[in-house]
PAZAPA-4460 file (N, C-alpha, C; in steps of 0.05 Angstrom, whole numbers, plus 32768, in hexadecimal, padded with zeros to 4 digits):
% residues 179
    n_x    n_y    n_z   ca_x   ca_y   ca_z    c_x    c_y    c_z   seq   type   mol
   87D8   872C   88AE   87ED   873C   88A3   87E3   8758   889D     1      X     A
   87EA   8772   88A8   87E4   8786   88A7   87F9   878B   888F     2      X     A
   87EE   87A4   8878   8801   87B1   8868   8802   87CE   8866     3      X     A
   880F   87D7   8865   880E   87F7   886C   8808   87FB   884D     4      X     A
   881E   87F6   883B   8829   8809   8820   882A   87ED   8817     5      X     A
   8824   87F6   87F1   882A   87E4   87E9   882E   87EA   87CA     6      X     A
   8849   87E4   87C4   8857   87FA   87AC   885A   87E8   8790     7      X     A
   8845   87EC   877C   8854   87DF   8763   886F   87E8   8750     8      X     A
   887C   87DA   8755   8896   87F1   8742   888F   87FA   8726     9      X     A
   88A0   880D   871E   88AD   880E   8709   88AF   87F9   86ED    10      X     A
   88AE   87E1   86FE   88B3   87CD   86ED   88A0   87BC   86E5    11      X     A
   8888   87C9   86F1   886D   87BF   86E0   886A   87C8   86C2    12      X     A
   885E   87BC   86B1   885C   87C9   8697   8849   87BD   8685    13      X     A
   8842   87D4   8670   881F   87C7   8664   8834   87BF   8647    14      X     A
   881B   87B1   863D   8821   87AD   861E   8806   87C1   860F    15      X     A
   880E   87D4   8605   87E9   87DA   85EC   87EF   87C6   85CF    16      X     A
   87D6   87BB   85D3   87D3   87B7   85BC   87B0   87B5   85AC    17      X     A
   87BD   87C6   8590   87A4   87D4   8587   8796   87B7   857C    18      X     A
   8780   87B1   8577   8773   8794   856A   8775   87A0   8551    19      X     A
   8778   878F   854B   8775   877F   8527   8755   877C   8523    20      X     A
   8748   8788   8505   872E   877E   8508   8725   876E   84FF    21      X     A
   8738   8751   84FE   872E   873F   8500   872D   872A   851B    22      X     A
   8739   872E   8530   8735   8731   8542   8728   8738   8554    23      X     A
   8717   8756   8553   870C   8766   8563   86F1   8768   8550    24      X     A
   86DA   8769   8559   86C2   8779   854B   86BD   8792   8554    25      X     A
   86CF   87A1   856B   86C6   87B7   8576   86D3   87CC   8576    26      X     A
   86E8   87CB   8558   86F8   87E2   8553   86E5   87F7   8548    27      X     A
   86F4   880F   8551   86E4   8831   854C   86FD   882B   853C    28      X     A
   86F6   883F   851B   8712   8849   8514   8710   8860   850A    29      X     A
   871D   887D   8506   871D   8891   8500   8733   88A0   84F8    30      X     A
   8734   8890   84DE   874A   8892   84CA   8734   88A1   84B1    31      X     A
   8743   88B2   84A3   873C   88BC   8488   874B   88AE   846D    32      X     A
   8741   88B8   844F   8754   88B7   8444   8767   88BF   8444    33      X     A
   8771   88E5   844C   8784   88F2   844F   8792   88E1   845D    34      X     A
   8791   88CC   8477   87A9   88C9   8482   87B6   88AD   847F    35      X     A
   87AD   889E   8462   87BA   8895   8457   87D5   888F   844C    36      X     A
   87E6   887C   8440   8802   8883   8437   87FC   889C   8422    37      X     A
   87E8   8897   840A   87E8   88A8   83FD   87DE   88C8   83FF    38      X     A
   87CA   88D1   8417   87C7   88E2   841A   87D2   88FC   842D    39      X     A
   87EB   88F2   8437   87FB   88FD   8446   880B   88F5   8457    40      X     A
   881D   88F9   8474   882D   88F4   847F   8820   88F8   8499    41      X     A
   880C   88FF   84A5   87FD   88FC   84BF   87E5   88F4   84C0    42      X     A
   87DB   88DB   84D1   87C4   88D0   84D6   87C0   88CB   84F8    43      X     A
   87A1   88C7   84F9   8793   88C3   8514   8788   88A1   8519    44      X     A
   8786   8895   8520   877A   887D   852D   8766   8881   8542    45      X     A
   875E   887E   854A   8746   886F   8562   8734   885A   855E    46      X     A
   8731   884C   857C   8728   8837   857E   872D   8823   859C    47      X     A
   8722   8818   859A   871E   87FD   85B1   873B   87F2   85B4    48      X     A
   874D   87ED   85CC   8762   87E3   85C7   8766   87D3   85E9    49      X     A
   8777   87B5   85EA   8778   87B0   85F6   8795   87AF   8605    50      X     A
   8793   87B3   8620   87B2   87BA   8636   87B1   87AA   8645    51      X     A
   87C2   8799   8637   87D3   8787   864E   87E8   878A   865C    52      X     A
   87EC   8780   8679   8804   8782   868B   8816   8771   868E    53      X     A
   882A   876F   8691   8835   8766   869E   883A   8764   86B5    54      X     A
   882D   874C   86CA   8828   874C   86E2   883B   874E   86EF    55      X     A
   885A   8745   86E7   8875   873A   86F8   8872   8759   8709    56      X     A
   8862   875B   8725   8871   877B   8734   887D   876B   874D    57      X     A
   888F   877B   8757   889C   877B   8774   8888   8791   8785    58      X     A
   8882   8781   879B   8870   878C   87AB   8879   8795   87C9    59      X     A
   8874   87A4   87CD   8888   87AF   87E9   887A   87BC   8802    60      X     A
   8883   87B9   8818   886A   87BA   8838   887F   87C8   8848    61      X     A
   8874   87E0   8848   8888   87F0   8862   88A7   87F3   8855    62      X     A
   88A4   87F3   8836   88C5   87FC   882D   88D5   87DE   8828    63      X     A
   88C9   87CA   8824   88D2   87B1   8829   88CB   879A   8811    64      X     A
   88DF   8793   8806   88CD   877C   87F1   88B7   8767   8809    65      X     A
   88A1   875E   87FB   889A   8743   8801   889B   872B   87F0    66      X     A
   88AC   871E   87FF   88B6   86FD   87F2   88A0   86F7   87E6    67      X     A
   889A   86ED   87CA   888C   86D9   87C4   8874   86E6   87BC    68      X     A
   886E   8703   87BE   8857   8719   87BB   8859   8719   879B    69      X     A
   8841   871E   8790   8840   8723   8775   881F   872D   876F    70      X     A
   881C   8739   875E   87FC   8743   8757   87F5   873D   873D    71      X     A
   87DA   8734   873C   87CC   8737   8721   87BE   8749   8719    72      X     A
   87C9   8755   8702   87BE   876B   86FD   87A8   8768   86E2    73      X     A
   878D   8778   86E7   8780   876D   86D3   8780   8779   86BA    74      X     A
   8783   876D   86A6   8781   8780   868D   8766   8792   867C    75      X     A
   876B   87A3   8672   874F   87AE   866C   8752   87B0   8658    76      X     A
   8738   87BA   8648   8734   87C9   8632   8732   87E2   8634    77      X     A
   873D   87ED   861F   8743   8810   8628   873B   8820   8607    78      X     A
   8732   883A   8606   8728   8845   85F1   8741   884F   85EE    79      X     A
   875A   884F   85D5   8770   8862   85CF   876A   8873   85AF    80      X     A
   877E   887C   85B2   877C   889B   8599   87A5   889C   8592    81      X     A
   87A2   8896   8574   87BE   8894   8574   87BB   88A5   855E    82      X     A
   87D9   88B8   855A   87DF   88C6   854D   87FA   88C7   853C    83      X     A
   87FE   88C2   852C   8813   88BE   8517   8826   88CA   8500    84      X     A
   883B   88CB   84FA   8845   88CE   84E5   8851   88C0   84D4    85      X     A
   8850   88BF   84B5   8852   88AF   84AB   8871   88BD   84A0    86      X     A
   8887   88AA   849B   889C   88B9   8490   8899   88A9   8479    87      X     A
   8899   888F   846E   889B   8885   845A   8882   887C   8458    88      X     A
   887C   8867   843D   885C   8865   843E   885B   884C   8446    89      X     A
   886C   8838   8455   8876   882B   8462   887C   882B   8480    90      X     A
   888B   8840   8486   888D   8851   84A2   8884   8865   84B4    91      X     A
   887C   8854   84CB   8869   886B   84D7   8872   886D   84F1    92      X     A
   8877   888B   8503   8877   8884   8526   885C   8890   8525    93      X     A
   8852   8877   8541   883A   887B   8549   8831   8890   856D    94      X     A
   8822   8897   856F   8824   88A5   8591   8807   889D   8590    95      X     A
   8802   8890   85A8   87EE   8888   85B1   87E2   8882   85D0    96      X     A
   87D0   8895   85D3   87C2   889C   85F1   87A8   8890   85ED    97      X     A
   87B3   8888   860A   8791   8876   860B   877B   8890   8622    98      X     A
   875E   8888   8629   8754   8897   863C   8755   8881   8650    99      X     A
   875E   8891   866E   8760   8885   8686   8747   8868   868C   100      X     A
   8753   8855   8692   8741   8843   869E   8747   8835   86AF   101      X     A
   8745   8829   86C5   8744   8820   86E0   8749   8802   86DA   102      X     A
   875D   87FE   86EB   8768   87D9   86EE   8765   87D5   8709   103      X     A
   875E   87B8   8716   8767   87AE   8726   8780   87A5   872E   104      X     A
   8789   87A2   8745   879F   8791   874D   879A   8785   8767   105      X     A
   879E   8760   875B   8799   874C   8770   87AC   8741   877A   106      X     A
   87A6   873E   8798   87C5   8727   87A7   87CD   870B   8799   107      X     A
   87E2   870A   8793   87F5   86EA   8789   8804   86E7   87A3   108      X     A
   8805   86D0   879D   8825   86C0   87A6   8816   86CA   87CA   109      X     A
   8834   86D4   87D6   8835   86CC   87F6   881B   86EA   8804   110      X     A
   880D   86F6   87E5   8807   8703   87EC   87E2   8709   87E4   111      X     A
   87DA   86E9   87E2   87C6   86E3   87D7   87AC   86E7   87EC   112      X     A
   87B1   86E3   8800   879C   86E5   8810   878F   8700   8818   113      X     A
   87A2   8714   880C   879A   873A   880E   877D   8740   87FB   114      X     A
   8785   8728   87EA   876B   8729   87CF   876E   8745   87BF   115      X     A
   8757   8763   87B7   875B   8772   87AD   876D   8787   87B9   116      X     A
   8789   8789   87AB   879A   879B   87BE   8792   87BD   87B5   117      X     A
   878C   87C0   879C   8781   87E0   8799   877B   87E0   8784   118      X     A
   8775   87F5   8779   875E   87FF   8754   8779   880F   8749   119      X     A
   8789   880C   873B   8793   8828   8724   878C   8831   870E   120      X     A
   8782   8851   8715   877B   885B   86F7   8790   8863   86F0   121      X     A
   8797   8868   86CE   87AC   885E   86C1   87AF   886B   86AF   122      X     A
   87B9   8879   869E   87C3   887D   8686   87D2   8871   866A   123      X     A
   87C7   885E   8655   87DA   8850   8649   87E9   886D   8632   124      X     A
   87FB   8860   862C   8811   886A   8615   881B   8860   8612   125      X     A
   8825   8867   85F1   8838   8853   85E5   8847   8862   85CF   126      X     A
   885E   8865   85CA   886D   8879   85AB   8876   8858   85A3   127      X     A
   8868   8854   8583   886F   883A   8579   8885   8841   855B   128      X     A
   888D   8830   8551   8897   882E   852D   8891   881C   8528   129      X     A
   887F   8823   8511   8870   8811   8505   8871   880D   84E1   130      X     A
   886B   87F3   84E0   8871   87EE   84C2   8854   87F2   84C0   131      X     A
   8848   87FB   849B   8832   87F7   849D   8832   87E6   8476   132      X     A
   881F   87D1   8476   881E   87CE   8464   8812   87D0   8449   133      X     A
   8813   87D9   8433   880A   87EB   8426   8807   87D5   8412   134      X     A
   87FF   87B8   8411   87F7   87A6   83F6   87DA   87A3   83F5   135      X     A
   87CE   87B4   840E   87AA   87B2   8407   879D   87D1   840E   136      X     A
   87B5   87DB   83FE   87AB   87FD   83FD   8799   87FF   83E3   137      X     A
   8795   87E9   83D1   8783   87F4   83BE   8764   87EE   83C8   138      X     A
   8761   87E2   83E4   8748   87D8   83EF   8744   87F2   8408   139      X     A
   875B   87FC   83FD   8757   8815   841B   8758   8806   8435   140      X     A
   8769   87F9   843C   8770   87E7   844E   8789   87E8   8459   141      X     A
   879C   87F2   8472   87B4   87F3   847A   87BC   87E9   8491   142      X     A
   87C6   87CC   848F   87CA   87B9   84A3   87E1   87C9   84B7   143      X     A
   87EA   87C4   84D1   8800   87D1   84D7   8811   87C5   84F1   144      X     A
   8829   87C0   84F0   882B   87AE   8513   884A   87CF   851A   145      X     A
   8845   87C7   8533   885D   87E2   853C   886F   87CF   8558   146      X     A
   887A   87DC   855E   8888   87DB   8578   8892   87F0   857E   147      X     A
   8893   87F7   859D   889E   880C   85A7   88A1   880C   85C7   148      X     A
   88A4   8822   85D4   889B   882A   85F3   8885   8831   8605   149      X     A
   8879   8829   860A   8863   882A   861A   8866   8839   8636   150      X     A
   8851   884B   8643   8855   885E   864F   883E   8857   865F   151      X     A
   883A   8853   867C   8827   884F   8691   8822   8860   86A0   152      X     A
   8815   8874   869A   880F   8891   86B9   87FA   8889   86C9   153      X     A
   8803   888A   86E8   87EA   8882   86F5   87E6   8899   8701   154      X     A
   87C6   8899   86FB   87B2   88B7   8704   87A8   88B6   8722   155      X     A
   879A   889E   8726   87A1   8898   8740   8796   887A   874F   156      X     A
   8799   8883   8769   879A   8856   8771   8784   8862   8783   157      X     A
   8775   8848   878C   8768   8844   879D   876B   8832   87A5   158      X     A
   876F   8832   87C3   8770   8817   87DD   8762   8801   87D3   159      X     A
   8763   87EF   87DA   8750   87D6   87E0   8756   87CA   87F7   160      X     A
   875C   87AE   87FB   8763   87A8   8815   8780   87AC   881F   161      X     A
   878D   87C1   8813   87A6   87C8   881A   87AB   87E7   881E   162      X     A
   87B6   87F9   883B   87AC   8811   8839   87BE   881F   8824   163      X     A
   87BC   8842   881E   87DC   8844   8814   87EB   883A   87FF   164      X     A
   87D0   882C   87F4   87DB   8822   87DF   87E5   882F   87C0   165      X     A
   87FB   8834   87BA   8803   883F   8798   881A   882E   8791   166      X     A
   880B   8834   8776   8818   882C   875F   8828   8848   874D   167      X     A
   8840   8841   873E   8854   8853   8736   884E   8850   8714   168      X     A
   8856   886C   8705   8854   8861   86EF   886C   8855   86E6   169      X     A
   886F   8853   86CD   887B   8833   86BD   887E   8838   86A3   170      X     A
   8897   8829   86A0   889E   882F   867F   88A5   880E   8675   171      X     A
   8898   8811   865E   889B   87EF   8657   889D   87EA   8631   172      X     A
   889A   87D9   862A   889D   87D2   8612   887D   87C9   8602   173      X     A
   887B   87CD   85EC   8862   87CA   85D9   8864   87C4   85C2   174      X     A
   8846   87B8   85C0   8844   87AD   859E   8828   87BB   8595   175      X     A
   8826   87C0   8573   880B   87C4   8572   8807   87B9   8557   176      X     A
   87F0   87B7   8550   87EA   87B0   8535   87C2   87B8   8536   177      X     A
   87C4   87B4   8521   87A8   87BF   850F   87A2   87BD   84F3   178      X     A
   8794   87CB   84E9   878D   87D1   84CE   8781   87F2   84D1   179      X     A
***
């Protein structure tokens, strides 16, 4: 089976989600006091965060679905930097960019025997609203979970065993949480 092109839609989409440190031992965090509930209305985050996909893509050869085609896409760990405002000491929107890192994508289904179909480097983002909880602020501690939109820019693809190969970026849905 020769493939010319081979197109992830639109309708691929990541999840970010920041670890919890109980969870993770490999959170960076770079929060101050100032960006506290009590010390103002804008704060920074960074740290270790993990991006998951959602594999469900339609995969397409010469302009054409293929029946039964599907890819696994692998998930990474990615370094992000989120930036915030706090409106209440309760409410926060979050904006959060990750730095570019490189995924695989492998053949499924009727399209398994292509094996690695190409590399995308990637861009994560996400604009979240987030509750944050403020009952272990006297330990200097601010738990936080959000939901929002998630934003996928791809920087760029490299071939594998498929020529021509790109991927599109993507708009999808997200969760995050932390401390």
């Amino acid at each position: 089976m020769t493939v010319k092109r081979l197109l992830c839609p639109a309708g691929w989409r990541a999840v970010v989600v920041f670890p919890c440190l109980a969870f993770c031992c490999s959170v960076v965090s770079a929060q101050t006091n100032d960006t506290q509930p009590d010390g103002g209305p804008w704060w920074v985050r960074a740290g270790a965060a993990w991006v998951a996909f959602d594999e469900n893509a339609e995969l397409q050869a010469g302009g054409q679905s293929l029946p039964g085609a599907n890819a696994n896409v692998k998930n990474n760990a990615a370094f992000l930097a989120e930036f915030g405002y706090r409106f209440t000491p309760n409410i926060s929107l979050g904006l959060t960019i990750g730095y570019p890192p490189t995924t695989t994508m492998t053949g499924t289904g009727s399209v398994a025997g292509v094996g690695t179909i190409g590399r995308v480097k990637y861009g994560p983002a996400a604009l979240t609203l987030q509750y944050q909880f403020t009952s272990l602020a006297r330990y200097n501690i601010y738990p936080y979970v959000g939901a929002g939109v998630t934003y996928l820019k791809i920087f760029d693809t490299t071939d594998g065993s498929v020529t021509s190969f790109q991927a599109r970026n993507a708009w999808g849905g997200g969760g995050s949480g932390g401390v």
